[in-house]
C-alpha positions in Angstrom: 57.3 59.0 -15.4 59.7 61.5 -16.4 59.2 63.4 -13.3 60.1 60.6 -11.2 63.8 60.9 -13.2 64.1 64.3 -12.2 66.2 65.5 -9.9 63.4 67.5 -7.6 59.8 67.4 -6.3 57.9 68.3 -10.0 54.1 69.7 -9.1 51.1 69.4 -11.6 47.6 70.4 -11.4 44.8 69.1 -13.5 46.0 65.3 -13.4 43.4 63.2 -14.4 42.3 60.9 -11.7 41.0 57.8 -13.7 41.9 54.2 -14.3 45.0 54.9 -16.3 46.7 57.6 -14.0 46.1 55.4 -10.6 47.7 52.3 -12.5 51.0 54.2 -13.1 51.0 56.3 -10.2 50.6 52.8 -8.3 53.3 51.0 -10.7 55.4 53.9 -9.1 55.4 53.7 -6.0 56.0 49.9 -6.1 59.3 51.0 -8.0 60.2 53.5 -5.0 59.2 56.7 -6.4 57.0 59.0 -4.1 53.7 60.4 -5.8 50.5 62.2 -3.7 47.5 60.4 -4.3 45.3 61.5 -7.4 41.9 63.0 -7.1 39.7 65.8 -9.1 41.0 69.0 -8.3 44.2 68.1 -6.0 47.7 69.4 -7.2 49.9 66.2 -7.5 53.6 65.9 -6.7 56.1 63.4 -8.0 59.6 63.2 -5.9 62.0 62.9 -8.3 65.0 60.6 -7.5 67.6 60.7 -10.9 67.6 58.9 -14.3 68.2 56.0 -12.6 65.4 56.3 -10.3 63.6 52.8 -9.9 64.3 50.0 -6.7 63.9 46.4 -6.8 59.7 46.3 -6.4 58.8 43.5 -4.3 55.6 42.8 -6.2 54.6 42.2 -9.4 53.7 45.4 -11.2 49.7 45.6 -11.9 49.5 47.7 -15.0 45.6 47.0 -15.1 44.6 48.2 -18.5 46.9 50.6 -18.9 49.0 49.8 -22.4 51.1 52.9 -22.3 52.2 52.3 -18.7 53.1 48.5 -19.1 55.3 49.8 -22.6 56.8 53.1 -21.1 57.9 51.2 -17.5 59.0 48.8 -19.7 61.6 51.1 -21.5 62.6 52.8 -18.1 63.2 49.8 -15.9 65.4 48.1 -19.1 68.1 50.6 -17.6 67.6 49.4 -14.4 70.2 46.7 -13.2 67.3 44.2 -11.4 64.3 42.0 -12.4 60.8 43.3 -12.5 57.9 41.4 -13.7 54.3 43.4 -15.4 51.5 42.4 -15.8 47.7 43.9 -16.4 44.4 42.6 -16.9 42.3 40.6 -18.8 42.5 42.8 -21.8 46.1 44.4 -21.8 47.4 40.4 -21.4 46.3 39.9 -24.5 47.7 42.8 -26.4 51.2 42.3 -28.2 54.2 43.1 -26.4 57.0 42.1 -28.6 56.7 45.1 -30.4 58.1 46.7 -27.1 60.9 43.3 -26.3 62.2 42.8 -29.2 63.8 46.5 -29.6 64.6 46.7 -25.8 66.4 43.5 -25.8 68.2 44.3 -28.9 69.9 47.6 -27.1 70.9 44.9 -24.3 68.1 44.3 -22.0 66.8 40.6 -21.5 63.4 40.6 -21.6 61.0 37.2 -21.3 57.3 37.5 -22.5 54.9 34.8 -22.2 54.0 34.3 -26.3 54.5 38.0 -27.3 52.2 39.3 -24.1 52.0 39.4 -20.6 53.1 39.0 -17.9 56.6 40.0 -19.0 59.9 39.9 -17.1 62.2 42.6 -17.8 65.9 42.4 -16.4 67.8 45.1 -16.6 71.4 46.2 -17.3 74.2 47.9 -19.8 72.3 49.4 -22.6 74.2 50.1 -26.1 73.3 52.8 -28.7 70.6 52.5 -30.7 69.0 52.7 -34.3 65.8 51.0 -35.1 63.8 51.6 -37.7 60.1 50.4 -36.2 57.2 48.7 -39.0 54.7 50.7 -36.9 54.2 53.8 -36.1 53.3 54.0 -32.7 54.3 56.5 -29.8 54.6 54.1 -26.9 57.1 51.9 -29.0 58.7 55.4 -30.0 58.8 56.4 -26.2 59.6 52.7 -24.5 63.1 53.5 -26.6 63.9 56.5 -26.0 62.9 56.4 -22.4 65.8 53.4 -22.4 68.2 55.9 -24.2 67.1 58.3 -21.6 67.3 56.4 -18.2 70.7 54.2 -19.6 72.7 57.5 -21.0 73.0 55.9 -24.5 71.9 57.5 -27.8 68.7 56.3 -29.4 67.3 56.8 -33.0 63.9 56.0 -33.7 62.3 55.9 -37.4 58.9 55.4 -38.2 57.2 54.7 -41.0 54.8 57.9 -40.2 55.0 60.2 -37.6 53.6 59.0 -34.1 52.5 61.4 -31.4 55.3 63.8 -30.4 54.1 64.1 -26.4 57.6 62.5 -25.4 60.0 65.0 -27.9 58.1 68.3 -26.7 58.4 67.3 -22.8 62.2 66.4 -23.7 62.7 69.7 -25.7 61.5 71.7 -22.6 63.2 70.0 -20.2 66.3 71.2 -22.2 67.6 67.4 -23.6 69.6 66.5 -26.8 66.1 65.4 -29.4 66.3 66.2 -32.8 63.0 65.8 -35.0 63.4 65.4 -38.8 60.6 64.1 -40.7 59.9 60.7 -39.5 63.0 60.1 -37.2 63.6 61.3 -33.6 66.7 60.9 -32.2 68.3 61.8 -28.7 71.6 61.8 -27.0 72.7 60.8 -23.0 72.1 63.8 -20.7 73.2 64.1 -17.2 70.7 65.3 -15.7 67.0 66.6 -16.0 65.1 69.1 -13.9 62.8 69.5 -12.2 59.8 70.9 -13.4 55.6 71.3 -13.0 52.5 73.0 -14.3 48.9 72.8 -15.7 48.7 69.5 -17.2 46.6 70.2 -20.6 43.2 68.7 -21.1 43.4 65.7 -23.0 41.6 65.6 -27.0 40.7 62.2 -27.0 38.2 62.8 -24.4 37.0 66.1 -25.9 36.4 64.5 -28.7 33.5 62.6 -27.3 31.6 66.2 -26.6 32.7 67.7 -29.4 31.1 64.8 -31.5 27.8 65.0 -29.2 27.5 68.5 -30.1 27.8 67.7 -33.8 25.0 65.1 -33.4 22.7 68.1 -31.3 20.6 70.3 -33.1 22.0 73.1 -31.2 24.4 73.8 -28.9 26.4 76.4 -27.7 30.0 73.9 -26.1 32.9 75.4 -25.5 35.5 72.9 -24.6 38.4 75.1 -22.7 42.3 74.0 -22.2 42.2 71.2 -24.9 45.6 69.9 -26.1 45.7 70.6 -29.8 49.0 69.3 -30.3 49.3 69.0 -34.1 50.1 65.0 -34.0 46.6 64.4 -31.8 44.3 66.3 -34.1 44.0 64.4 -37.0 39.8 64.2 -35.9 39.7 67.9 -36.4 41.0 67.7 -40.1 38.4 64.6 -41.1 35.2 66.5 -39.8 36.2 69.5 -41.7 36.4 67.5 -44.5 32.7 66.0 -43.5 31.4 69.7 -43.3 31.9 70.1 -39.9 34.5 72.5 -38.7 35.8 72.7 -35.4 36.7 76.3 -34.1 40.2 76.7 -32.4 40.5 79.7 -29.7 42.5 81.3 -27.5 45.6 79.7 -27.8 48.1 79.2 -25.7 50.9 76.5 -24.1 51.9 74.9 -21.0 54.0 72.0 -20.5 55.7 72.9 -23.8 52.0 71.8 -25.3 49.8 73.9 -27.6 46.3 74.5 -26.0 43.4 75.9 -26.7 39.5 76.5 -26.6 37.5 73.9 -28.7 34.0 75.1 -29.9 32.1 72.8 -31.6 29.5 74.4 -33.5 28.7 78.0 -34.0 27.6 79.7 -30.9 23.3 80.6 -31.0 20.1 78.8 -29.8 18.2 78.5 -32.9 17.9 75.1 -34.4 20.6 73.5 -36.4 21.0 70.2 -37.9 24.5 69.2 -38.8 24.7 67.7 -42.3 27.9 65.5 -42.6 29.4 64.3 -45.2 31.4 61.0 -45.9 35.4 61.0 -45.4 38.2 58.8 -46.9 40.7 58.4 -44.2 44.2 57.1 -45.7 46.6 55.6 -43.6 49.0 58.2 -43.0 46.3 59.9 -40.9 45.8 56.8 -38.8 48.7 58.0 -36.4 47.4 61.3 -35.4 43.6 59.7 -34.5 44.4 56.6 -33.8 41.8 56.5 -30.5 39.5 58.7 -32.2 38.6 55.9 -35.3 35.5 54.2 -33.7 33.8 57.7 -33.0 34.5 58.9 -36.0 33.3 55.8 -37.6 30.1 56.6 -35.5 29.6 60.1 -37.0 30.2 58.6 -40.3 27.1 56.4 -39.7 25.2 60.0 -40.0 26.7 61.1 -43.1 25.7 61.2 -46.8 27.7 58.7 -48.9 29.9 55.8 -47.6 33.1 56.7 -45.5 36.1 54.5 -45.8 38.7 54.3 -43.3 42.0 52.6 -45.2 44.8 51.3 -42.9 43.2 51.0 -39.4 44.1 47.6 -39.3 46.2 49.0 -35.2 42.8 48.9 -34.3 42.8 45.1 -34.0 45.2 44.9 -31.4 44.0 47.8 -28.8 42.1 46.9 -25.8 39.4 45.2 -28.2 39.8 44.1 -31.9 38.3 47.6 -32.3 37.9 47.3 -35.8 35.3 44.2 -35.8 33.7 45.7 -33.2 32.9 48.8 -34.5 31.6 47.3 -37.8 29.8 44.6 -35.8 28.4 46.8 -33.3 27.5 49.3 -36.2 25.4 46.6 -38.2 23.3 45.8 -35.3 22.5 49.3 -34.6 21.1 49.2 -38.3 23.8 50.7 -40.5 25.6 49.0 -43.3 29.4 48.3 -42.3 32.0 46.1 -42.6 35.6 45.5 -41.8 38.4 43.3 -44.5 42.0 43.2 -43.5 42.8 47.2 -42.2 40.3 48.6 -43.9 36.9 49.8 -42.7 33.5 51.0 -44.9 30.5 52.2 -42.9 27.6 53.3 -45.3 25.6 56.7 -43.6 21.8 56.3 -43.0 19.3 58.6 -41.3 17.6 55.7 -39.6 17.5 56.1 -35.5 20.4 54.0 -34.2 18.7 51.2 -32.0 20.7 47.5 -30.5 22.8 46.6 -27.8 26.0 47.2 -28.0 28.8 44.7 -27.4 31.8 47.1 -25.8 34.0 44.1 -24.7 35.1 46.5 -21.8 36.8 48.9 -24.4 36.1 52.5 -23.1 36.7 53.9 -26.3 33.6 51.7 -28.1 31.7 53.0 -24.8 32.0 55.8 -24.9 31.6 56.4 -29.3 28.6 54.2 -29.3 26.8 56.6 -26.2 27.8 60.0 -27.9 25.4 57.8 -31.2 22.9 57.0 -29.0 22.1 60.6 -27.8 20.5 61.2 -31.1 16.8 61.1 -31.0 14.8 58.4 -31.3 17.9 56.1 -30.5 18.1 53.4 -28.1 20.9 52.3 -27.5 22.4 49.9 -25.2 25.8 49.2 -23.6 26.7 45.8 -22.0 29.2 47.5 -19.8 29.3 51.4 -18.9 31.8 50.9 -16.1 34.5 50.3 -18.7 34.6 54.6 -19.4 36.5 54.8 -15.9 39.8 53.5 -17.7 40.3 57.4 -18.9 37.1 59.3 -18.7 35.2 58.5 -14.9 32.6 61.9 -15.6 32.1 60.8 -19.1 28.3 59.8 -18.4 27.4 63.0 -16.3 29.4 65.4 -18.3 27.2 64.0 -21.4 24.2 64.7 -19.8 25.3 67.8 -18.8 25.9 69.1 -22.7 22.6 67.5 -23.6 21.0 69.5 -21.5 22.4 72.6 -22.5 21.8 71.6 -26.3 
């Protein structure tokens, strides 16, 4: 998105080509913008046409499942003087949106939701400057804003109550905008113009995180996860597991696209037997932010480790693409482990016993994909009711897990 408010043709390789990715690249090209087509290994362009970039799209925009494109487009096209209707399916309709309106149509956009979710109508037009002070802490609101202070050339400040996911400030800071960071509060101011720019897109953590966990679970491995993002607001998995016992090596070091990367390795490097011994982890709320997406695996790890794990203001997880939260204490109690969810709060007890059920994922990929990384330990037998559903963010996930296992 912000390449398509640049003033050039921007050029990226490793884009993920997944679910996601095609939704916005789609979204896109309905509003005018040019972008190649995505696929495994392809560089991708993205003609850039100004900060005012969008047209008049003469469809309804198909977000599919994609939450951060429906909120994001939503922030851009409030600059943009026409009518544009989003929607998504099954799933995203039912996730909130006013969150997103209400802000946007306070700096002067008129926005029409249908009960808080989609579809939503978004028309356009003068925006104002812009203090909010947001009761969640979440990076698309964070970035729906300032992507509206962006595209309408008004100033935004944005405070949350903790500190969100800071993609949005670091791709700003290197394309050489107006953001200030302090503490909790971001805040930007109109530029004129942005350039254009490109590179290696880093790998993304959430979906490391899946391998890394599988590792864990292994008796032995010898993973090395290369060009992870280990942007200091993503990471907040790392800090847990070494508080459960299991630290995760960070190596070779390095940035691109104004992001810190580096080499994950998940457990020590031999081939002689190891069993991981985890132990249980009291996750406060203020750590919610930076592993937001990572809770349910986590939760799943903490089904292997001594004591009773509680996870304390999780209570997001509700409104994602499932209620995330039951699920993962339902789906958890079926496989045989003591868990339970009350308001935002989440205990799971660990046992030893070999996970065995069927799993209810409600198409979330992010339940998928926890409760498969469980069911590789042995003796397990798990079952999914929908595998497809990984495709959203992670299409190899299946045969890059089989892949590790075999090397383990």
């Amino acid at each position: 998105m912000l390449a398509a408010l640049t003033d050039g043709v921007c050029r990226f390789d490793g884009a993920l080509s997944a679910g996601d990715t095609r939704a916005t690249a789609s979204c896109l090209r309905a509003l005018g913008i040019t972008v190649s087509p995505l696929s495994d290994g392809r560089t991708v362009s993205v003609q850039g046409r100004g900060l005012r970039a969008f047209r008049r799209p003469a469809k309804v925009l198909d977000c599919r499942n994609s939450g951060t494109t429906v909120r994001l487009l939503m922030g851009l096209l409030s600059a943009h003087r026409f009518a544009a209707t989003l929607t998504g399916d099954a799933s995203l309709r039912r996730r909130p949106m006013a969150r997103v309106a209400g802000p946007l149509e306070a700096m002067g956009a008129r926005i029409t939701t249908t009960d808080g979710r989609l579809p939503v109508t978004v028309r356009g037009g003068p925006l104002h400057d812009f203090e909010y002070e947001s009761p969640v802490a979440s990076a698309q609101v964070k970035t729906a804003l300032l992507f509206a202070g962006l595209a309408g050339g008004v100033a935004v400040t944005v405070t949350e109550p903790q500190r969100s996911r800071d993609h949005t400030e670091r791709m700003l800071h290197m394309l050489g905008a107006w953001c200030v960071t302090r503490g909790n509060t971001v805040a930007i101011q109109p530029v004129e113009r942005l350039p254009a720019f490109g590179g290696m897109i880093p790998g993304d953590f959430s979906s490391a995180a899946y391998l890394v966990a599988a590792a864990l679970l292994a008796e032995r491995s010898d993973l090395r996860i290369v060009g992870v993002n280990v942007n200091p607001t993503r990471i907040g998995l790392l800090r847990a597991l070494e508080r459960m016992g299991a630290p995760i090596g960070i190596e070779d070091a390095r940035e691109t696209l104004g992001e810190p990367i580096a080499t994950l390795v998940p457990v020590t490097t031999h081939h002689a037997p190891r069993t991981t011994h985890l132990a249980a982890v009291t996750v406060g709320p203020d750590e919610i932010p930076s592993m937001v997406d990572e809770i349910p695996l986590l939760a799943c790890l903490a089904s292997r480790a001594e004591g009773t794990s509680v996870f304390r203001g999780v209570g997001e997880l509700r409104v994602k693409e499932s209620d995330r939260l039951a699920l993962v204490a339902k789906n958890l109690a079926t496989l045989g482990v003591r868990a339970h969810s009350e308001g935002d709060t989440l205990w799971v007890e660990g046992t030893d016993r070999p996970p065995v059920g069927r799993v209810e994922t409600a198409g979330d990929h992010r339940l998928a994909m926890s409760f498969a990384v469980l069911g590789t330990l042995p003796g397990s037998r798990v079952v999914l009711d929908d595998r497809e559903c990984v495709a959203v963010s992670y299409p190899a996930f299946f045969a890059d897990l089989r892949r590790i296992l075999r090397r383990a």
